[in-house]
C-alpha positions in Angstrom: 23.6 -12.3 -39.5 20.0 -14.0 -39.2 21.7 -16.8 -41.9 24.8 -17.4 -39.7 22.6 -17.8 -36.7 20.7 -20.5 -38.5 23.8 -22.5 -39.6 25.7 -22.5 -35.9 22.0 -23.7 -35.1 21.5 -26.2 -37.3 25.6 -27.5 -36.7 28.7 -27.2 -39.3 32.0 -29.1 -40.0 35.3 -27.3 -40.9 37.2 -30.3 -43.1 40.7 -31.0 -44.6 40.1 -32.0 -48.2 43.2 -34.2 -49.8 44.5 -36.0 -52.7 45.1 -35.4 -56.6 42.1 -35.9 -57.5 40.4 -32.3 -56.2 38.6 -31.4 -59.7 36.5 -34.6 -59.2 35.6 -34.3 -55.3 34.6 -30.8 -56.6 32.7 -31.8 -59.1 30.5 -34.6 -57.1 29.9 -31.6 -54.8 28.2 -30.0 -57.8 26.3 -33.0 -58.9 24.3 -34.2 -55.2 24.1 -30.9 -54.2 26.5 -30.4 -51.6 27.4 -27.0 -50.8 30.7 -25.9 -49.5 31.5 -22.3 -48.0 34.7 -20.8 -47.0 36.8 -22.7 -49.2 40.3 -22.1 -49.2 43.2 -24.1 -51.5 46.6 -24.3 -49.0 48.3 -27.0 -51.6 48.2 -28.5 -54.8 46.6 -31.6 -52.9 44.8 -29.9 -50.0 41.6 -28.3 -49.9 39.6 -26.5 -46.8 36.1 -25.9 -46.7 33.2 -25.5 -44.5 30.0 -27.8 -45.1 26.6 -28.7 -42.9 26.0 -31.6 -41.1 23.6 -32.4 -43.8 25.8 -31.8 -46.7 28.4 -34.1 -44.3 26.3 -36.9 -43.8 26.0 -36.8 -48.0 29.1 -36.5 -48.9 30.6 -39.8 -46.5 28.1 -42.1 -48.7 30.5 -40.8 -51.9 33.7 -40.3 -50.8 35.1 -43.8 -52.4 34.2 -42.0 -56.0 36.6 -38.9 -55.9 39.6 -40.8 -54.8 40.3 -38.3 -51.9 40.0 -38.5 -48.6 38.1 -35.7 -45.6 39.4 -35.2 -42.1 37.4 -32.8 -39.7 39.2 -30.0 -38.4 36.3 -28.2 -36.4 33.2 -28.9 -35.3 30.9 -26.1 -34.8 27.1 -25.4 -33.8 24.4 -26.3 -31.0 24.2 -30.0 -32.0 28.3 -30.7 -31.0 27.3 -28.2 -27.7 24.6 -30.3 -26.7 25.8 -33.4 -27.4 28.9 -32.7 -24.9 26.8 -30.9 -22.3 24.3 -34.5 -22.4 25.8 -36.3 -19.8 26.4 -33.3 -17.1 22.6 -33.6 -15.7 22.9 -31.2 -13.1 23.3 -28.4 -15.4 20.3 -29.5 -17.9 18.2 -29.6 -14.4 19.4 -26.1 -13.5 18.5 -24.8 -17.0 15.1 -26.6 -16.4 14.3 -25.0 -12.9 15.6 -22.1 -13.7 12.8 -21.5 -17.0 10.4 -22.7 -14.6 11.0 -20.0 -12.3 11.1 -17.5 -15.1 8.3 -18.9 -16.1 6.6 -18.2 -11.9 7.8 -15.0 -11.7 6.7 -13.8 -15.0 3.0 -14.7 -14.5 2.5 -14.6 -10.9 2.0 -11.5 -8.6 4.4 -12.6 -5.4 4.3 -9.1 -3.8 1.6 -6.8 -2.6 2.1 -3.6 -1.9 0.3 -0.7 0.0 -0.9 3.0 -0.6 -3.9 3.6 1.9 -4.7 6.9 3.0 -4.9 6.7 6.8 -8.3 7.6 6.9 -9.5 4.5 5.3 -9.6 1.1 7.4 -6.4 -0.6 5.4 -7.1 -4.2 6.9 -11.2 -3.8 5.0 -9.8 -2.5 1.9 -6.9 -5.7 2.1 -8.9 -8.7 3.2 -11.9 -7.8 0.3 -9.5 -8.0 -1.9 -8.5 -11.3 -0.1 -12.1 -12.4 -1.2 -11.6 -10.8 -4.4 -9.2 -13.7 -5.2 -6.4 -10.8 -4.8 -3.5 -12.4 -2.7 0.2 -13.4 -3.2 0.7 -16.2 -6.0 -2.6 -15.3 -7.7 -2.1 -15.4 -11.7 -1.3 -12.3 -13.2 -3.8 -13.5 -16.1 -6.9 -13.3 -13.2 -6.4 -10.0 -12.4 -9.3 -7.8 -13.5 -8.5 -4.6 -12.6 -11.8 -3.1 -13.8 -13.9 -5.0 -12.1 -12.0 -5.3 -8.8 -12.4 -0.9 -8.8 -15.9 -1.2 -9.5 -16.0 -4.0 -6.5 -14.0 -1.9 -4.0 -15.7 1.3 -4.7 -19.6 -0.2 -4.1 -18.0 -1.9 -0.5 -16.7 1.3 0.5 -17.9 4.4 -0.3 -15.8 6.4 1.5 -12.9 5.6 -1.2 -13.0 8.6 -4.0 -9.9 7.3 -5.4 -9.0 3.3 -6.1 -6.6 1.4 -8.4 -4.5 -1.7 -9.0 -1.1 -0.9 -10.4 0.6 -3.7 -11.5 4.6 -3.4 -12.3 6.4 -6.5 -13.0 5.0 -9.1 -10.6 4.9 -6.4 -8.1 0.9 -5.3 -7.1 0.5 -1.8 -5.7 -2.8 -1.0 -3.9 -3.5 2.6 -4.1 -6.4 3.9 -2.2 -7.2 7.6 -0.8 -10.8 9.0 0.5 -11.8 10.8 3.5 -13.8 9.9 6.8 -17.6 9.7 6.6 -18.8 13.1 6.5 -20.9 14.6 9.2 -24.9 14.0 8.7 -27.1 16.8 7.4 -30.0 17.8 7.9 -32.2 18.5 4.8 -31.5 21.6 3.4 -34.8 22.3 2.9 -36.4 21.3 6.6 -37.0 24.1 9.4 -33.8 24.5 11.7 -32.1 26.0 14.4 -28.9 26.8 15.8 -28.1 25.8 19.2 -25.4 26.1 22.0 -23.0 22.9 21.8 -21.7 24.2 25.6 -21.8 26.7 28.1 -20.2 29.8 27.2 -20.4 33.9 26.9 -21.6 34.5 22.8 -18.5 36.8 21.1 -19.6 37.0 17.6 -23.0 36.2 15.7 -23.1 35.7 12.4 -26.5 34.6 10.7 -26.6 33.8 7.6 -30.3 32.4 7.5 -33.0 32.7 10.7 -33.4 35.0 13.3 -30.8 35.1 15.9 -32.0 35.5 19.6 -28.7 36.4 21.5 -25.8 38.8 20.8 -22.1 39.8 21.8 -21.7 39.4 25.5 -24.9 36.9 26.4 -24.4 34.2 28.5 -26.0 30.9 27.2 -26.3 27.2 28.3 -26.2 23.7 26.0 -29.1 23.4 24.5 -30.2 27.3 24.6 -31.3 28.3 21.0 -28.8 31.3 19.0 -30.4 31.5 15.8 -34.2 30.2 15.2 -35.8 29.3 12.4 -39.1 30.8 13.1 -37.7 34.7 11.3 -40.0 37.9 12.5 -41.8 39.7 9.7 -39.2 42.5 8.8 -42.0 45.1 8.1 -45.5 46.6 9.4 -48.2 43.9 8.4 -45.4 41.1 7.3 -46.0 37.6 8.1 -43.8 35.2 10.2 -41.8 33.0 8.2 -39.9 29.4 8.6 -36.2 28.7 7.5 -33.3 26.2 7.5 -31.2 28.5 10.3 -27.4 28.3 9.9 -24.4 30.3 10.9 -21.9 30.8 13.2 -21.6 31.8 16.7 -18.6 32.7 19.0 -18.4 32.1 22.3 -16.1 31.8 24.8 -15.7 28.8 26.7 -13.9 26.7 29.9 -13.2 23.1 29.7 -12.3 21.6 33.0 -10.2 18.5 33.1 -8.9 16.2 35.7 -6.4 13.4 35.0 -4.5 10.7 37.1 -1.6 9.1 37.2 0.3 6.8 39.2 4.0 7.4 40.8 4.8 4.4 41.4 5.1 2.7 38.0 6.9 -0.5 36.6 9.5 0.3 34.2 11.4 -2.2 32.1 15.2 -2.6 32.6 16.7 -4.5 29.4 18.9 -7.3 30.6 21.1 -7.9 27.8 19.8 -10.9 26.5 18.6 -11.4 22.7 17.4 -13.8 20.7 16.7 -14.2 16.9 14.3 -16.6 15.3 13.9 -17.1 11.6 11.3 -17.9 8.9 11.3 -18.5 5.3 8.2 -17.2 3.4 7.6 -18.8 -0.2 5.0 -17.5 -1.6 1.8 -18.4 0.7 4.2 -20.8 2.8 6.0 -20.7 6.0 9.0 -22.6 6.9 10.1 -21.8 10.5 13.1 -22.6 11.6 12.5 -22.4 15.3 10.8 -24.5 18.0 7.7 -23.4 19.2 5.1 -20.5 18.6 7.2 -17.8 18.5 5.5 -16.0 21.7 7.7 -15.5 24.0 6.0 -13.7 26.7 5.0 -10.3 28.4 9.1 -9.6 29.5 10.3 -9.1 26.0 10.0 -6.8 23.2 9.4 -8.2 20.2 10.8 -7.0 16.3 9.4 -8.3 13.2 11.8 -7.8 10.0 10.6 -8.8 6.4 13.8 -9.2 3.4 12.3 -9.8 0.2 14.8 -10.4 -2.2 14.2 -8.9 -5.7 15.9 -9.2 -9.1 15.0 -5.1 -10.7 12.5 -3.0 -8.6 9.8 -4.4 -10.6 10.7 -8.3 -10.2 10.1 -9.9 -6.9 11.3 -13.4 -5.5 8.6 -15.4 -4.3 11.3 -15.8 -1.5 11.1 -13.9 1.4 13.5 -13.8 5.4 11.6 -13.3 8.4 13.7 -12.1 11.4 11.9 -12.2 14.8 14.1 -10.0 17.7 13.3 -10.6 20.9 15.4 -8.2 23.2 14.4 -9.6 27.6 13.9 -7.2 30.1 13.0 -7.0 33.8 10.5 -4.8 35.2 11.0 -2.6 38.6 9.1 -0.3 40.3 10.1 3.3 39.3 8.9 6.2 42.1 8.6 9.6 40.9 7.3 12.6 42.3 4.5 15.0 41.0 7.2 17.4 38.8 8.7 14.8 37.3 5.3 14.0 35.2 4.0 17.2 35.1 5.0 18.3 31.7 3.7 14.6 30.2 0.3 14.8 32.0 0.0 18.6 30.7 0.9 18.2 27.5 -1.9 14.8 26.7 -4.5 17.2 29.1 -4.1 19.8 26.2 -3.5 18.0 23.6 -6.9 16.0 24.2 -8.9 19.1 25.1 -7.5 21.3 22.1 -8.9 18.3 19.8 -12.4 18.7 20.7 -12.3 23.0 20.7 -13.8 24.2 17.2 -11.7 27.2 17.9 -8.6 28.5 19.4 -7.4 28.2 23.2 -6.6 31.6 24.9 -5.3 30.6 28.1 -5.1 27.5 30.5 -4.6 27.0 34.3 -3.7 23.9 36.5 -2.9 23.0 39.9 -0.8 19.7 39.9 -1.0 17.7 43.7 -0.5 14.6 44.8 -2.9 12.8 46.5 -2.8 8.6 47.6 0.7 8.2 45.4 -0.8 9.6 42.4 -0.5 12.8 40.5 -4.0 14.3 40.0 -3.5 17.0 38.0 -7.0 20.1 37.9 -6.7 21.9 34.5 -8.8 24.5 33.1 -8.6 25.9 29.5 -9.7 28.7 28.2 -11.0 29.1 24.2 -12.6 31.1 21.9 -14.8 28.7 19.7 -17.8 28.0 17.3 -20.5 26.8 19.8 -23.5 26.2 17.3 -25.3 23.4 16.0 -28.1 22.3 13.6 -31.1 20.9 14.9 -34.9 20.6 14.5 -36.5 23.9 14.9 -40.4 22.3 16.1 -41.7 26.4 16.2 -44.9 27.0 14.6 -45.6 30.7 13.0 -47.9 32.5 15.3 -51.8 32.8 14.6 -52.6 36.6 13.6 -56.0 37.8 15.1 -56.6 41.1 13.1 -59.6 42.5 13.7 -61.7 44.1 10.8 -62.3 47.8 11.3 -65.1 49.6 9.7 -64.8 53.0 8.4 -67.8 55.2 9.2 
Protein backbone atom coordinates (compact mmCIF):
# COMPACT_ATOMS: atom_id res chain seq x y z
CA UNK A 1 0.00 0.00 0.00
CA UNK A 2 2.85 2.38 1.45
CA UNK A 3 4.79 1.41 -2.15
CA UNK A 4 1.84 2.42 -4.35
CA UNK A 5 1.46 5.60 -2.47
CA UNK A 6 5.07 6.36 -3.28
CA UNK A 7 4.81 5.70 -7.08
CA UNK A 8 1.26 7.84 -7.65
CA UNK A 9 3.63 10.35 -5.61
CA UNK A 10 6.51 10.34 -7.40
CA UNK A 11 4.15 10.17 -11.12
CA UNK A 12 3.73 7.02 -13.58
CA UNK A 13 3.06 6.45 -17.39
CA UNK A 14 0.74 3.67 -18.76
CA UNK A 15 2.39 3.16 -22.56
CA UNK A 16 1.55 1.22 -25.78
CA UNK A 17 4.64 -0.64 -26.78
CA UNK A 18 4.72 -1.60 -30.81
CA UNK A 19 6.63 -3.22 -33.47
CA UNK A 20 8.47 -6.67 -34.30
CA UNK A 21 11.13 -6.06 -32.67
CA UNK A 22 9.66 -6.62 -28.75
CA UNK A 23 12.50 -9.16 -27.51
CA UNK A 24 15.06 -6.23 -28.11
CA UNK A 25 12.96 -3.20 -26.49
CA UNK A 26 12.74 -5.85 -23.74
CA UNK A 27 16.02 -6.53 -23.51
CA UNK A 28 17.40 -2.70 -23.47
CA UNK A 29 14.88 -2.52 -20.51
CA UNK A 30 17.07 -5.06 -18.81
CA UNK A 31 20.32 -3.55 -19.69
CA UNK A 32 19.76 0.54 -18.33
CA UNK A 33 17.72 -0.59 -15.79
CA UNK A 34 14.36 0.31 -16.63
CA UNK A 35 11.81 -1.30 -14.86
CA UNK A 36 8.33 -2.04 -16.17
CA UNK A 37 5.20 -3.22 -14.04
CA UNK A 38 1.90 -4.39 -15.09
CA UNK A 39 2.92 -5.70 -18.33
CA UNK A 40 0.50 -7.21 -20.45
CA UNK A 41 1.08 -8.67 -24.33
CA UNK A 42 -2.49 -7.88 -26.40
CA UNK A 43 -0.61 -8.81 -29.91
CA UNK A 44 2.21 -10.29 -31.51
CA UNK A 45 3.38 -6.60 -32.05
CA UNK A 46 1.85 -4.75 -29.08
CA UNK A 47 3.07 -4.60 -25.70
CA UNK A 48 1.48 -2.65 -22.45
CA UNK A 49 3.24 -1.69 -19.57
CA UNK A 50 3.45 0.68 -16.72
CA UNK A 51 6.94 2.59 -16.07
CA UNK A 52 8.01 5.87 -13.83
CA UNK A 53 8.66 9.06 -15.00
CA UNK A 54 12.22 8.33 -14.37
CA UNK A 55 12.37 5.06 -16.07
CA UNK A 56 10.41 7.31 -19.01
CA UNK A 57 12.69 9.98 -19.34
CA UNK A 58 15.48 6.94 -19.85
CA UNK A 59 13.93 4.96 -22.07
CA UNK A 60 13.10 8.20 -24.89
CA UNK A 61 17.13 8.68 -25.08
CA UNK A 62 17.00 4.75 -26.56
CA UNK A 63 14.12 4.29 -28.23
CA UNK A 64 15.94 4.55 -31.95
CA UNK A 65 17.94 1.14 -30.84
CA UNK A 66 14.90 -1.30 -30.40
CA UNK A 67 13.27 -0.46 -33.57
CA UNK A 68 9.77 0.08 -31.87
CA UNK A 69 8.00 2.77 -31.13
CA UNK A 70 5.94 4.10 -27.31
CA UNK A 71 2.70 5.95 -27.25
CA UNK A 72 1.29 7.01 -23.66
CA UNK A 73 -1.98 5.82 -22.80
CA UNK A 74 -2.27 7.22 -19.18
CA UNK A 75 -0.71 9.49 -17.16
CA UNK A 76 -0.94 9.06 -13.62
CA UNK A 77 0.46 10.65 -10.21
CA UNK A 78 0.78 14.12 -8.28
CA UNK A 79 3.20 15.59 -10.86
CA UNK A 80 0.42 15.38 -14.02
CA UNK A 81 -2.22 16.69 -11.00
CA UNK A 82 -0.20 19.55 -10.26
CA UNK A 83 0.98 20.51 -13.36
CA UNK A 84 -2.80 20.87 -14.62
CA UNK A 85 -4.03 22.51 -11.38
CA UNK A 86 -0.71 25.28 -12.02
CA UNK A 87 -2.47 27.79 -13.79
CA UNK A 88 -5.91 27.87 -11.63
CA UNK A 89 -4.33 30.36 -8.94
CA UNK A 90 -7.25 30.86 -6.99
CA UNK A 91 -7.44 27.41 -5.85
CA UNK A 92 -3.45 27.12 -4.89
CA UNK A 93 -4.33 30.56 -2.76
CA UNK A 94 -7.31 28.84 -1.10
CA UNK A 95 -5.13 25.70 -0.34
CA UNK A 96 -2.55 28.29 1.00
CA UNK A 97 -5.03 30.35 3.34
CA UNK A 98 -6.70 27.56 4.22
CA UNK A 99 -3.13 25.71 5.95
CA UNK A 100 -2.65 29.02 7.35
CA UNK A 101 -5.72 28.96 9.17
CA UNK A 102 -5.24 25.45 10.23
CA UNK A 103 -2.20 26.38 11.11
CA UNK A 104 -4.10 29.68 13.56
CA UNK A 105 -6.49 27.69 14.97
CA UNK A 106 -4.34 24.79 15.89
CA UNK A 107 -1.96 26.91 18.01
CA UNK A 108 -3.89 29.70 19.19
CA UNK A 109 -6.53 29.82 22.07
CA UNK A 110 -9.49 32.07 20.18
CA UNK A 111 -12.06 31.30 22.98
CA UNK A 112 -12.26 31.75 26.68
CA UNK A 113 -14.55 30.31 28.64
CA UNK A 114 -16.04 30.69 32.24
CA UNK A 115 -16.63 28.43 35.42
CA UNK A 116 -16.60 31.00 38.43
CA UNK A 117 -18.42 30.22 41.47
CA UNK A 118 -20.56 33.21 42.22
CA UNK A 119 -18.92 33.90 45.25
CA UNK A 120 -15.74 34.90 43.72
CA UNK A 121 -15.40 38.42 41.93
CA UNK A 122 -15.31 36.83 38.13
CA UNK A 123 -14.15 40.29 36.58
CA UNK A 124 -10.58 39.98 39.40
CA UNK A 125 -10.13 36.51 38.59
CA UNK A 126 -10.50 37.48 34.39
CA UNK A 127 -8.59 40.71 34.12
CA UNK A 128 -5.32 39.04 36.22
CA UNK A 129 -5.32 36.64 33.93
CA UNK A 130 -5.53 39.56 31.36
CA UNK A 131 -2.09 40.56 33.06
CA UNK A 132 -1.07 37.06 33.11
CA UNK A 133 -0.71 37.32 29.33
CA UNK A 134 -4.01 35.07 29.26
CA UNK A 135 -6.40 36.61 26.52
CA UNK A 136 -7.96 35.56 23.14
CA UNK A 137 -5.20 34.95 20.37
CA UNK A 138 -2.47 34.22 22.91
CA UNK A 139 -0.23 31.14 21.74
CA UNK A 140 -1.20 27.98 22.98
CA UNK A 141 2.74 27.27 23.33
CA UNK A 142 2.74 30.41 26.33
CA UNK A 143 0.35 28.95 28.33
CA UNK A 144 1.76 27.77 31.67
CA UNK A 145 -0.73 26.36 33.37
CA UNK A 146 1.27 25.69 36.56
CA UNK A 147 2.37 28.74 37.09
CA UNK A 148 -0.65 30.75 36.18
CA UNK A 149 -2.54 28.31 39.42
CA UNK A 150 0.20 29.20 41.66
CA UNK A 151 -0.26 33.02 40.43
CA UNK A 152 -4.11 33.06 40.80
CA UNK A 153 -4.09 31.30 44.11
CA UNK A 154 -1.34 33.88 45.93
CA UNK A 155 -3.85 37.01 44.39
CA UNK A 156 -6.79 35.50 45.83
CA UNK A 157 -6.93 33.53 48.56
CA UNK A 158 -10.34 33.09 48.77
CA UNK A 159 -10.05 30.49 45.65
CA UNK A 160 -9.67 26.67 47.16
CA UNK A 161 -10.06 25.41 43.79
CA UNK A 162 -8.31 26.86 40.35
CA UNK A 163 -7.48 25.44 36.90
CA UNK A 164 -6.93 26.06 33.22
CA UNK A 165 -8.52 23.47 31.02
CA UNK A 166 -7.44 23.68 27.72
CA UNK A 167 -9.63 21.59 24.92
CA UNK A 168 -8.80 22.28 21.39
CA UNK A 169 -8.26 26.01 21.08
CA UNK A 170 -11.04 26.30 23.53
CA UNK A 171 -9.72 27.81 27.36
CA UNK A 172 -11.96 26.97 30.24
CA UNK A 173 -11.42 28.93 33.45
CA UNK A 174 -12.62 26.97 36.34
CA UNK A 175 -12.58 28.59 39.64
CA UNK A 176 -14.76 27.80 43.02
CA UNK A 177 -14.02 29.11 46.76
CA UNK A 178 -16.18 30.71 49.22
CA UNK A 179 -16.59 34.34 50.80
CA UNK A 180 -14.02 35.52 53.28
CA UNK A 181 -14.80 33.93 56.44
CA UNK A 182 -15.95 35.83 59.43
CA UNK A 183 -12.85 37.14 61.82
CA UNK A 184 -12.01 35.26 65.06
CA UNK A 185 -11.04 35.95 67.87
CA UNK A 186 -8.02 33.96 69.32
CA UNK A 187 -9.06 30.94 70.56
CA UNK A 188 -7.00 31.25 73.35
CA UNK A 189 -7.89 35.11 74.48
CA UNK A 190 -10.61 35.83 77.41
CA UNK A 191 -14.25 36.26 75.85
CA UNK A 192 -17.74 36.86 76.16
CA UNK A 193 -20.91 36.45 74.67
CA UNK A 194 -23.08 39.25 74.06
CA UNK A 195 -26.65 40.34 72.96
CA UNK A 196 -26.52 41.20 68.96
CA UNK A 197 -30.29 42.82 69.73
CA UNK A 198 -32.98 43.31 71.90
CA UNK A 199 -34.85 40.37 72.74
CA UNK A 200 -36.53 37.86 75.60
CA UNK A 201 -33.51 34.82 76.01
CA UNK A 202 -35.35 31.20 74.98
CA UNK A 203 -32.59 28.81 75.24
CA UNK A 204 -28.88 29.01 76.73
CA UNK A 205 -26.55 26.84 75.79
CA UNK A 206 -22.86 27.31 77.22
CA UNK A 207 -20.43 25.44 76.12
CA UNK A 208 -17.42 27.42 77.79
CA UNK A 209 -17.94 30.56 80.50
CA UNK A 210 -20.41 31.34 82.88
CA UNK A 211 -23.72 32.28 81.60
CA UNK A 212 -25.51 35.31 83.48
CA UNK A 213 -29.14 35.08 82.05
CA UNK A 214 -31.61 32.21 81.47
CA UNK A 215 -35.02 31.19 79.68
CA UNK A 216 -37.42 34.10 79.83
CA UNK A 217 -34.79 37.21 80.71
CA UNK A 218 -35.22 40.18 78.95
CA UNK A 219 -31.81 41.63 77.56
CA UNK A 220 -30.58 44.65 75.51
CA UNK A 221 -27.59 44.95 72.70
CA UNK A 222 -24.67 44.98 74.24
CA UNK A 223 -25.86 43.17 77.69
CA UNK A 224 -23.42 40.24 78.35
CA UNK A 225 -25.14 36.15 78.24
CA UNK A 226 -22.20 34.22 78.88
CA UNK A 227 -18.84 35.75 80.57
CA UNK A 228 -15.69 34.66 80.58
CA UNK A 229 -14.82 35.44 84.11
CA UNK A 230 -16.38 31.38 85.34
CA UNK A 231 -17.20 31.18 89.42
CA UNK A 232 -15.24 28.69 91.32
CA UNK A 233 -17.55 25.59 91.20
CA UNK A 234 -16.63 24.48 94.78
CA UNK A 235 -16.00 25.72 98.58
CA UNK A 236 -12.34 27.44 98.45
CA UNK A 237 -12.07 27.27 94.34
CA UNK A 238 -10.61 30.08 92.59
CA UNK A 239 -12.15 32.36 89.84
CA UNK A 240 -11.06 31.38 86.57
CA UNK A 241 -10.84 33.12 82.81
CA UNK A 242 -12.10 31.49 79.51
CA UNK A 243 -12.66 31.98 75.74
CA UNK A 244 -16.77 32.07 76.36
CA UNK A 245 -18.83 30.55 73.43
CA UNK A 246 -22.28 29.27 72.78
CA UNK A 247 -25.52 29.86 71.87
CA UNK A 248 -28.34 31.85 73.00
CA UNK A 249 -32.06 31.97 71.86
CA UNK A 250 -33.96 34.77 71.99
CA UNK A 251 -36.88 36.05 70.65
CA UNK A 252 -36.93 39.08 68.72
CA UNK A 253 -39.01 42.11 66.70
CA UNK A 254 -37.56 43.77 63.71
CA UNK A 255 -39.53 46.82 62.68
CA UNK A 256 -39.42 48.01 59.16
CA UNK A 257 -40.80 50.76 57.22
CA UNK A 258 -40.62 51.08 53.42
CA UNK A 259 -41.85 53.55 50.66
CA UNK A 260 -42.89 53.60 47.51
CA UNK A 261 -44.25 55.77 45.00
CA UNK A 262 -47.84 55.37 43.06
CA UNK A 263 -47.25 57.29 40.64
CA UNK A 264 -44.54 55.64 38.63
CA UNK A 265 -43.26 55.86 34.94
CA UNK A 266 -43.71 52.72 33.03
CA UNK A 267 -42.40 51.95 29.70
CA UNK A 268 -44.89 51.31 26.80
CA UNK A 269 -42.90 49.53 23.71
CA UNK A 270 -43.70 51.30 20.50
CA UNK A 271 -42.99 48.82 18.08
CA UNK A 272 -39.90 49.96 16.65
CA UNK A 273 -36.60 47.78 16.44
CA UNK A 274 -33.43 48.11 15.33
CA UNK A 275 -30.43 45.70 14.74
CA UNK A 276 -26.76 46.62 14.61
CA UNK A 277 -23.98 44.26 13.82
CA UNK A 278 -20.28 43.56 14.52
CA UNK A 279 -17.70 41.20 13.48
CA UNK A 280 -15.27 40.06 16.18
CA UNK A 281 -11.84 38.54 14.86
CA UNK A 282 -9.98 37.60 17.28
CA UNK A 283 -9.02 40.83 19.43
CA UNK A 284 -10.68 43.02 16.54
CA UNK A 285 -13.86 44.83 15.93
CA UNK A 286 -15.36 45.56 12.66
CA UNK A 287 -18.71 47.46 13.13
CA UNK A 288 -20.91 47.69 10.68
CA UNK A 289 -22.94 50.56 12.01
CA UNK A 290 -22.63 54.31 12.31
CA UNK A 291 -22.00 55.67 15.49
CA UNK A 292 -21.35 54.40 19.16
CA UNK A 293 -23.85 52.08 19.50
CA UNK A 294 -25.68 53.96 22.57
CA UNK A 295 -28.76 54.74 21.77
CA UNK A 296 -30.21 56.22 24.73
CA UNK A 297 -32.32 55.96 28.03
CA UNK A 298 -35.83 54.97 25.79
CA UNK A 299 -34.63 51.68 24.53
CA UNK A 300 -33.69 48.38 25.79
CA UNK A 301 -30.86 47.09 24.67
CA UNK A 302 -29.82 43.06 23.75
CA UNK A 303 -26.39 41.94 23.20
CA UNK A 304 -26.01 38.43 21.20
CA UNK A 305 -22.63 36.71 20.68
CA UNK A 306 -22.49 33.61 17.55
CA UNK A 307 -19.24 32.03 17.55
CA UNK A 308 -18.97 29.79 14.97
CA UNK A 309 -17.09 26.52 15.67
CA UNK A 310 -15.86 23.53 13.52
CA UNK A 311 -16.22 20.38 16.65
CA UNK A 312 -17.00 21.52 20.30
CA UNK A 313 -13.41 21.71 20.90
CA UNK A 314 -12.35 23.93 17.71
CA UNK A 315 -13.37 27.53 17.63
CA UNK A 316 -13.27 30.20 14.73
CA UNK A 317 -11.51 33.18 15.53
CA UNK A 318 -14.73 34.57 13.92
CA UNK A 319 -17.28 35.71 15.96
CA UNK A 320 -21.34 37.85 15.05
CA UNK A 321 -22.34 40.50 17.41
CA UNK A 322 -26.04 41.31 17.27
CA UNK A 323 -27.02 44.53 19.12
CA UNK A 324 -31.32 44.74 19.56
CA UNK A 325 -32.56 47.74 20.43
CA UNK A 326 -36.35 47.41 20.99
CA UNK A 327 -37.91 51.88 21.61
CA UNK A 328 -40.33 52.50 24.14
CA UNK A 329 -42.19 55.49 25.60
CA UNK A 330 -42.57 56.08 29.14
CA UNK A 331 -46.11 57.19 30.96
CA UNK A 332 -47.07 57.78 34.21
CA UNK A 333 -48.71 54.62 35.66
CA UNK A 334 -51.11 55.50 39.02
CA UNK A 335 -51.81 52.66 41.27
CA UNK A 336 -53.27 52.46 44.54
CA UNK A 337 -51.87 50.99 47.85
CA UNK A 338 -53.27 47.10 47.12
CA UNK A 339 -52.00 47.01 43.95
CA UNK A 340 -48.22 47.00 45.44
CA UNK A 341 -48.88 45.54 48.59
CA UNK A 342 -47.85 41.94 47.85
CA UNK A 343 -44.36 43.42 46.04
CA UNK A 344 -43.50 45.80 48.92
CA UNK A 345 -44.34 42.73 51.47
CA UNK A 346 -42.64 40.29 49.96
CA UNK A 347 -38.80 42.59 49.49
CA UNK A 348 -39.84 43.88 53.43
CA UNK A 349 -39.41 40.02 54.27
CA UNK A 350 -37.36 38.91 52.15
CA UNK A 351 -34.66 41.60 53.37
CA UNK A 352 -35.48 41.21 57.08
CA UNK A 353 -35.47 37.21 56.92
CA UNK A 354 -31.77 37.66 55.49
CA UNK A 355 -30.37 39.25 58.36
CA UNK A 356 -32.44 36.78 61.25
CA UNK A 357 -29.90 33.94 62.38
CA UNK A 358 -33.03 32.03 63.02
CA UNK A 359 -36.46 31.40 62.04
CA UNK A 360 -39.49 34.02 61.69
CA UNK A 361 -42.66 33.08 63.72
CA UNK A 362 -44.98 35.61 62.84
CA UNK A 363 -45.18 39.12 61.04
CA UNK A 364 -47.67 42.11 61.10
CA UNK A 365 -48.13 45.24 58.76
CA UNK A 366 -50.37 48.10 58.25
CA UNK A 367 -50.13 49.30 54.63
CA UNK A 368 -51.46 53.34 54.18
CA UNK A 369 -51.00 55.80 51.91
CA UNK A 370 -49.67 58.91 52.77
CA UNK A 371 -48.57 62.08 50.09
CA UNK A 372 -49.04 59.49 46.86
CA UNK A 373 -46.94 56.98 48.32
CA UNK A 374 -47.38 53.61 49.88
CA UNK A 375 -45.62 53.48 53.25
CA UNK A 376 -45.98 50.28 54.38
CA UNK A 377 -45.14 49.58 58.90
CA UNK A 378 -44.11 45.86 59.18
CA UNK A 379 -43.17 44.07 62.20
CA UNK A 380 -41.62 40.50 62.25
CA UNK A 381 -41.49 38.26 64.70
CA UNK A 382 -38.34 35.52 65.04
CA UNK A 383 -36.77 33.12 67.11
CA UNK A 384 -32.97 33.56 66.62
CA UNK A 385 -29.28 33.20 67.82
CA UNK A 386 -28.60 36.62 69.45
CA UNK A 387 -24.93 36.07 70.70
CA UNK A 388 -21.68 37.32 69.88
CA UNK A 389 -17.93 37.10 70.63
CA UNK A 390 -16.28 39.83 72.10
CA UNK A 391 -13.48 40.97 74.55
CA UNK A 392 -14.30 39.94 78.01
CA UNK A 393 -11.85 42.98 79.92
CA UNK A 394 -13.06 41.17 83.63
CA UNK A 395 -10.41 40.70 86.05
CA UNK A 396 -10.67 37.64 88.68
CA UNK A 397 -11.56 39.04 91.95
CA UNK A 398 -8.88 39.62 94.81
CA UNK A 399 -9.50 36.94 97.77
CA UNK A 400 -8.94 38.51 101.25
CA UNK A 401 -8.85 35.31 103.52
CA UNK A 402 -8.08 35.90 106.72
CA UNK A 403 -5.68 33.55 108.74
CA UNK A 404 -7.39 32.02 111.72
CA UNK A 405 -5.47 30.66 114.60
CA UNK A 406 -6.44 27.71 116.48
CA UNK A 407 -6.17 27.99 120.19
Amino acid sequence: MIGRLWLLACGQVRVRVTGASLTRFLNLCAAQGITLRQMDRTAWNELHATLSIRDFRTLRRHMGRTGCRVHILRKRGLPFLAARLRPRTALWGGAVFAAALCWLLGTHVWAIQTEIAPAIDETAVMQQLSEMGVHIGMPIKDLNTRQIRWKMMQLQPNITFFSLNLRGNSLTVVAYGSTDPPEVLDEHAVTKMVATRDGVVTQVRALEGQPMVQAGDAVQTGDTLISGLVEPTREGGKYRTAHAHGTVQAYTTHTVQAARPLTEQSKRYTGKIRHQYALVMGNKRLNFYIGSGIAGGTCDKIITTRHFWLSDSVVLPVALVTQTYTFYEREPTTRTAEDVRVAMLSRALGETAADIDGMVTSHSETLTEQNGAAVLYLTVHAEEQIGTEAVDDSTVPEENAEMEQVP
